[in-house]
Structures are given as structure tokens and as C-alpha cells.
C-alpha positions as CSV (number, residue, x, y, z in Angstrom):
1,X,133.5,76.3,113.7
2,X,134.6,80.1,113.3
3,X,138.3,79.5,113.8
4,X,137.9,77.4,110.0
5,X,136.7,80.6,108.4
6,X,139.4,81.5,106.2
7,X,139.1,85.8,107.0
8,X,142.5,86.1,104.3
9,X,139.4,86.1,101.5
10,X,139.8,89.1,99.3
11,X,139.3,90.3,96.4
12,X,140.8,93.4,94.1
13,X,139.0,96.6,92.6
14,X,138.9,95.9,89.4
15,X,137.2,91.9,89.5
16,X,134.3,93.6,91.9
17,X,133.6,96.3,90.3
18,X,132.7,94.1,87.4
19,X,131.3,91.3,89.6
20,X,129.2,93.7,91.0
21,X,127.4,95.4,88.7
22,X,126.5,92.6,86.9
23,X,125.2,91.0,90.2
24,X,122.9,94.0,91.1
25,X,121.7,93.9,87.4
26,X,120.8,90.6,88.4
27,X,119.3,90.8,91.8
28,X,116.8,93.7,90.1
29,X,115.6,90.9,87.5
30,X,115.0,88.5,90.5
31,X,113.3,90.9,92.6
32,X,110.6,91.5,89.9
33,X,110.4,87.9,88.9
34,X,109.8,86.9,92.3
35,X,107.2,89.8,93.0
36,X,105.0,88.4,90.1
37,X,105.3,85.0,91.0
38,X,104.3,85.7,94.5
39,X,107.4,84.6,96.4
40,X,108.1,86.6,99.5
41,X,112.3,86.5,101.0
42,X,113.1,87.6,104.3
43,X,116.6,88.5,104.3
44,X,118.8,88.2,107.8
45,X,121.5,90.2,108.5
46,X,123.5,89.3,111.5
47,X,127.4,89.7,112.9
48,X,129.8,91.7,115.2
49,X,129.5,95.5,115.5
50,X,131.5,97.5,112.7
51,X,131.7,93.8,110.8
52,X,130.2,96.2,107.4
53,X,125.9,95.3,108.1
54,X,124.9,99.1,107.1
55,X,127.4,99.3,104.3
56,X,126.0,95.9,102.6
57,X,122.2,96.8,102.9
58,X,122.8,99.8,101.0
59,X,124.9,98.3,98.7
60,X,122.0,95.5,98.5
61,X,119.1,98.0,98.3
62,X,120.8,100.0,95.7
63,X,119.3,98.7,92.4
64,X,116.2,97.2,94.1
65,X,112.7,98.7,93.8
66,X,112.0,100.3,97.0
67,X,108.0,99.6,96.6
68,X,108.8,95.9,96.5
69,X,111.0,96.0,100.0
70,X,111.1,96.9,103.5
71,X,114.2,97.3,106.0
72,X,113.8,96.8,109.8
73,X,116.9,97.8,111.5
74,X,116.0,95.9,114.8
75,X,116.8,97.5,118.4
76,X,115.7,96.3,121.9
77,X,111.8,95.7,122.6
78,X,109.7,98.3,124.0
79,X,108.0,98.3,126.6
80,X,104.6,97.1,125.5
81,X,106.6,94.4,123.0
82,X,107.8,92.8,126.1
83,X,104.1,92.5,127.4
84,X,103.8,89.9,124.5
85,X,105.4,86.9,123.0
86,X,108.8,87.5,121.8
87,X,108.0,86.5,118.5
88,X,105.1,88.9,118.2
89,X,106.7,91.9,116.8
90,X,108.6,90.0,114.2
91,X,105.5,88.6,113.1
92,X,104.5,91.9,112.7
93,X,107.1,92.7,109.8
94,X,106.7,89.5,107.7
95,X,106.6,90.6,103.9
96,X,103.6,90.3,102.0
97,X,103.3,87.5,99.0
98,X,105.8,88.9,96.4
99,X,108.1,91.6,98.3
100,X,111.0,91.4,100.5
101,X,111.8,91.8,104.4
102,X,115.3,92.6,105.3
103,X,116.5,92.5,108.7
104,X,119.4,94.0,109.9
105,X,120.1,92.2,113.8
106,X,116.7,90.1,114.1
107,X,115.3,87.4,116.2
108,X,118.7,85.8,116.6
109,X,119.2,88.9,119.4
110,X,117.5,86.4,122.2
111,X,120.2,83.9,122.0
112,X,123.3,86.4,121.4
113,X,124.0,89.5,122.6
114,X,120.4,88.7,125.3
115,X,122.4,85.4,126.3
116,X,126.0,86.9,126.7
117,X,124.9,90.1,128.5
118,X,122.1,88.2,130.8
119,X,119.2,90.5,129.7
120,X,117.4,86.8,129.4
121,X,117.4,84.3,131.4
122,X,118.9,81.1,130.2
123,X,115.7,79.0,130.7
124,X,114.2,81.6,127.6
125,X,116.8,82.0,125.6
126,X,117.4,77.8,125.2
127,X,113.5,77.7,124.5
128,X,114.4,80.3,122.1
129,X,116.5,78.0,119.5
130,X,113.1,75.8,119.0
131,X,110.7,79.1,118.7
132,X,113.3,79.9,116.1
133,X,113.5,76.7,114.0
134,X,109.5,76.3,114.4
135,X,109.0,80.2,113.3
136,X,111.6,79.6,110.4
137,X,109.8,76.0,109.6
138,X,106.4,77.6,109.2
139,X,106.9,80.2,106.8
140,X,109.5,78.1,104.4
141,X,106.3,76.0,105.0
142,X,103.9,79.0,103.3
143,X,106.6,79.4,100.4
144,X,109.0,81.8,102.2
145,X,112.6,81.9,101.0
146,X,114.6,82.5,103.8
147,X,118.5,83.4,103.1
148,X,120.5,84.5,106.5
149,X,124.0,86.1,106.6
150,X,126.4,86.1,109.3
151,X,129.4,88.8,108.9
152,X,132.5,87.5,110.9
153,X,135.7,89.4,111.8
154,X,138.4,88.9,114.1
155,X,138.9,90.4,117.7
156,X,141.6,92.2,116.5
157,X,139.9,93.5,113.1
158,X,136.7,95.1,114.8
159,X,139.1,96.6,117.7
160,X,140.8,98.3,114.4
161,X,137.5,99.6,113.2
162,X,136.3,100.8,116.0
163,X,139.8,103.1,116.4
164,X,139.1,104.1,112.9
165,X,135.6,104.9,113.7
166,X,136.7,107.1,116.7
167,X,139.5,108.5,114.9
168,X,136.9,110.3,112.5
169,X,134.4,113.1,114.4
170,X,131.9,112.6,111.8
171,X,132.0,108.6,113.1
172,X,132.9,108.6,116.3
173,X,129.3,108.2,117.7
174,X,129.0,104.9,116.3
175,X,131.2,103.7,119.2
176,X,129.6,103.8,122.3
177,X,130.9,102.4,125.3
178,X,129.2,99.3,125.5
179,X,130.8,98.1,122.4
180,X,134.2,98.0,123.3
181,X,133.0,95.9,126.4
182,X,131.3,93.7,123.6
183,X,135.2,93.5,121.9
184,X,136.7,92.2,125.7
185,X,133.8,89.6,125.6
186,X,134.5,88.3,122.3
187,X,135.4,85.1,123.6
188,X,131.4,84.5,125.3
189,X,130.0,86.0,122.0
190,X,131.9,83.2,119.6
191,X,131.0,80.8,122.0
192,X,126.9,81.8,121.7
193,X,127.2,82.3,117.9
194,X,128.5,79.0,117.4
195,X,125.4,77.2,119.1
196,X,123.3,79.5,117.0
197,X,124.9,78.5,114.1
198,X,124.5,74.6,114.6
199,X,121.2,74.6,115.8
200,X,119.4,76.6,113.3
201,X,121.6,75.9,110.3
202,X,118.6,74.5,108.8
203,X,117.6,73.5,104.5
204,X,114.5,75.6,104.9
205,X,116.9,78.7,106.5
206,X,120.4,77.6,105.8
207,X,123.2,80.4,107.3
208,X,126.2,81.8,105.5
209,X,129.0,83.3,107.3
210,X,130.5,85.8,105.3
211,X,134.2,86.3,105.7
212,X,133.8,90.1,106.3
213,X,137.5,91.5,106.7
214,X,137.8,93.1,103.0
215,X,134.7,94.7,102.3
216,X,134.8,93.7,98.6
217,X,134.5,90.6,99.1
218,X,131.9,90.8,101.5
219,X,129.3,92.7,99.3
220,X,130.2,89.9,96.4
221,X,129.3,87.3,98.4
222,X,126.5,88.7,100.0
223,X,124.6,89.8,96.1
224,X,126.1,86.1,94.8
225,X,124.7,84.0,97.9
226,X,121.3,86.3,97.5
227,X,121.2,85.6,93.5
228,X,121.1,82.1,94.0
229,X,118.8,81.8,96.4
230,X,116.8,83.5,94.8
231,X,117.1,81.4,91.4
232,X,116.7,78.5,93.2
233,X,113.1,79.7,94.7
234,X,111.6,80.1,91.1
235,X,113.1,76.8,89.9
236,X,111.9,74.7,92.8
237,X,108.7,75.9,91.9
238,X,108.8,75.3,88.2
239,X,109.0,78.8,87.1
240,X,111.2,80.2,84.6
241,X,114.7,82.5,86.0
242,X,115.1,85.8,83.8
243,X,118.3,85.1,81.2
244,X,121.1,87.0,82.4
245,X,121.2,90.5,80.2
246,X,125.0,91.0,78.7
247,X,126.2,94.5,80.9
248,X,125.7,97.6,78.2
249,X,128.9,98.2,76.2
250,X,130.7,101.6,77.5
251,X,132.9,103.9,75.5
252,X,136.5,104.4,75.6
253,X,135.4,108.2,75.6
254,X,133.2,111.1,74.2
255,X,134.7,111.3,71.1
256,X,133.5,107.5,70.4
257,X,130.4,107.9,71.7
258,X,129.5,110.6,69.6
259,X,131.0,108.8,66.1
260,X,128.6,106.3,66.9
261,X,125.5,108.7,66.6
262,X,123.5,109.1,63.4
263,X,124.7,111.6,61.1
264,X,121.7,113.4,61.5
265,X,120.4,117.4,62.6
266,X,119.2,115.8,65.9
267,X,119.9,112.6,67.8
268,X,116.7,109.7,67.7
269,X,115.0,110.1,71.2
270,X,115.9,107.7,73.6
271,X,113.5,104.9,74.0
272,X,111.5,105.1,77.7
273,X,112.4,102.5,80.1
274,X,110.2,100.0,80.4
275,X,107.3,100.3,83.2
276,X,107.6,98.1,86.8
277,X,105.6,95.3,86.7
278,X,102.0,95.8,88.1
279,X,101.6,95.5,91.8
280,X,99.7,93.3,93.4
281,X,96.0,94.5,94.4
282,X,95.5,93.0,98.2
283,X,94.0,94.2,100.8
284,X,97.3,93.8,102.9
285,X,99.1,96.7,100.0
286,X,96.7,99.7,100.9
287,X,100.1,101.7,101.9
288,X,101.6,100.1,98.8
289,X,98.4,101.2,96.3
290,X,98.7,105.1,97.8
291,X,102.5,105.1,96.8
292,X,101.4,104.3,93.4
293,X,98.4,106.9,93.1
């Protein structure tokens, strides 16, 4: 399955810098048309270490209102998590009606890096792909949209990174010890992410494995797969999708931009930028409602 990902995929400066912006322009408009219509997105982020996860939430997060979103960067369970079911502390992070959940590494641990390094034991973990499916099931059931990204490189691209990584002191803590043994195991990991992949590629919470090698053209198809998700949640429920708005025209330079001001003692104010829509008043918001105060 992975060896027919075509990592070759890139794409140059200029075409993503325009693709881009208008795409984040885009994914702002969603985001509010989806927070008045109720419709709450978990976004998943999973794939190898240094395959770019960091670098493509922020790039995601970047134009999104940060009262209508929450990011869980997911580690190992704690102590009293593993007192519970496994489930239980990602049930605790499910988004209210409206907002957004994003997940960078998320349930899908228990059947990768869990199954390859033996920190479960396989009886759990191959339970694990039906909690999974059933977990997923139920909230597409409640009107979830679900969109889940996998970020692929090659053996030989992460070992690169990670000597790039090193290389720099300011980034050379990002490689610990345990993920070069990761790198010499690439061969158990494919094999576990390829069962993920088959048996919870689902319509209700579909995967899409980026081809992550040239970071352009990972963050393009990472806002484009989002954008049409998202589009597709307010028309399966009959509600209109905001009209794409045309990208403002820049000028060549400031001696155009200031021939095309009145000829006039002082310049016409700039309009104010329209308000936010209104959040939603539940009782499940009250951190939400003191933001806003």
C-alpha cells in the first residue's frame, strides 16, 4: 500500500504561495460557517517522527479563530488514564457542537508505535481496530466530521531530517534516542500502519496519506483535503458553503498605493472588520463565555 505512494510530489514557491493563501482564506470561512451551523470536526494528525506534523498544525491554525479550536498534542497515558478504559481520555477532548478538535498522534498510538514497541499486548491492541471503528462510527453518527491525515516519508528522508535536526543546537533535542531505533524499525512500523490503514479506512473517517517529502506540498494538501471536507459537511446537510472571496488585489509598490488614495487632506478611515460570529451559549462553553467577557 505505501510503496504506491508516489513521495516525487512537489510543488514550487511561487504556485503555494498563492495556493495557500487563498486556501486559509478559505478554511477561516468554513470554520465560521460550521461553528453556526453546529457541526463539530475532529481533525487527526498521524505519521513518522520529523515527517512535518508541528509545522502543518501551525500552518493550519494560522488563520483559524483560536476560540473556535482546541489542539491536543497526545503523549503516553498517565498513570490514572491507564486505570480506565483506553478510550476514556479521548472522550474527554471531543469538541463541543460547532468547534474543532485537532489531534496531533491520537488513538491510532494503541495499534502503532504500542504494537511495534510491545507496550500492549497483542490481544488489546487487535481489539483496538474495532474500539476504533465503533468510537469513529458513533460520533459521524452524532454529526461529527471526521477528516484523518497520515504524513508518509521514506526511511531514508526521515534519517536526513533527523541529521539535519541534530546538526542545528537549537534542534537537536528533538532527536532523542529512541527515535533513531524507531528509523532501524521502519520495516515493523510500515507493516502496522498498513493494517491501520485498511481496517479503519472507513466513509464516515476516510484516511489521507499525505506524500510528505516537500513540505509545500504537504501543507497544500493538507488545507485542500480539509476544505473539502469541510464543504462537503454543510452540503450533506443542506446548508449553504460561503462563495469563495476573490484574494485582495496588492500593489506593485508604494508609489501605486498611494496614487490610488483620494486626493484629499486626510485619507477616509478604514472600515472596522466585521465582528466573529456570536458563540454559542451552552453550558458545556463556560471556559469559552469567560474568554469572551
Amino acid at each position: 500500500m505505501l510503496e504506491k505512494v508516489d513521495l516525487s510530489l512537489t510543488l514550487n514557491k511561487t504556485d503555494y504561495k498563492a495556493l495557500a493563501s487563498t486556501l486559509q482564506r478559505r478554511l477561516s470561512d468554513l470554520q465560521k460557517a460550521c461553528w453556526r451551523a453546529g457541526i463539530p470536526t475532529i481533525i487527526v494528525f498521524e505519521g513518522w517522527d520529523a515527517s512535518g506534523k508541528g509545522s502543518s498544525v501551525q500552518l493550519l491554525t494560522r488563520h483559524l479563530d483560536p476560540r473556535g479550536f482546541t489542539l491536543y498534542a497526545i503523549q503516553a497515558p498517565r498513570p490514572h488514564e491507564r486505570q480506565v478504559p483506553w478510550l476514556w481520555r479521548f472522550w474527554q477532548r471531543i469538541p463541543a457542537y460547532g468547534e474543532i478538535a485537532i489531534f496531533d498522534r491520537s488513538w491510532y498510538g494503541r495499534v502503532l508505535v504500542e504494537r511495534v514497541e510491545g507496550f500492549t499486548p497483542e490481544e488489546l491492541w487487535r481489539r483496538a481496530y474495532r474500539d476504533i471503528v465503533n468510537f469513529e462510527r458513533l460520533l459521524a453518527d452524532d454529526g461529527f466530521t471526521i477528516v484523518k491525515f497520515f504524513l508518509h516519508i521514506s526511511k531514508a528522508e526521515q534519517a536526513r531530517r533527523f541529521r539535519q535536526l541534530e546538526a542545528d543546537p537549537r534542534t537537536s533535542w528533538y532527536v532523542q534516542p529512541e527515535d533513531w531505533e524507531h528509523n532501524a524499525r521502519y520495516g515493523a512500523y510500515v507493516t502496522a500502519i498498513e493494517e491501520m490503514l485498511e481496517r479503519t479506512d472507513t466513509t464516515w473517517g476516510p484516511w489521507t496519506v499525505v506524500e510528505a517529502t516537500d513540505r509545500r506540498w504537504t501543507r497544500y494538501r493538507i488545507l485542500s483535503t480539509l476544505v473539502t471536507q469541510l464543504e462537503a459537511a454543510l452540503r450533506a446537510r443542506g446548508l449553504p458553503v460561503p462563495e469563495p472571496v476573490a484574494p485582495p488585489k496588492e500593489p506593485e509598490n508604494v508609489l501605486e498605493e498611494l496614487e490610488t488614495l483620494p486626493d484629499t487632506p486626510e485619507a477616509p478611515e478604514t472600515p472596522a472588520s466585521p465582528e466573529p460570529p456570536p458563540l454559542p451559549e451552552t453550558p458545556e462553553t463556560e471556559v469559552r463565555d469567560a474568554i469572551e467577557d
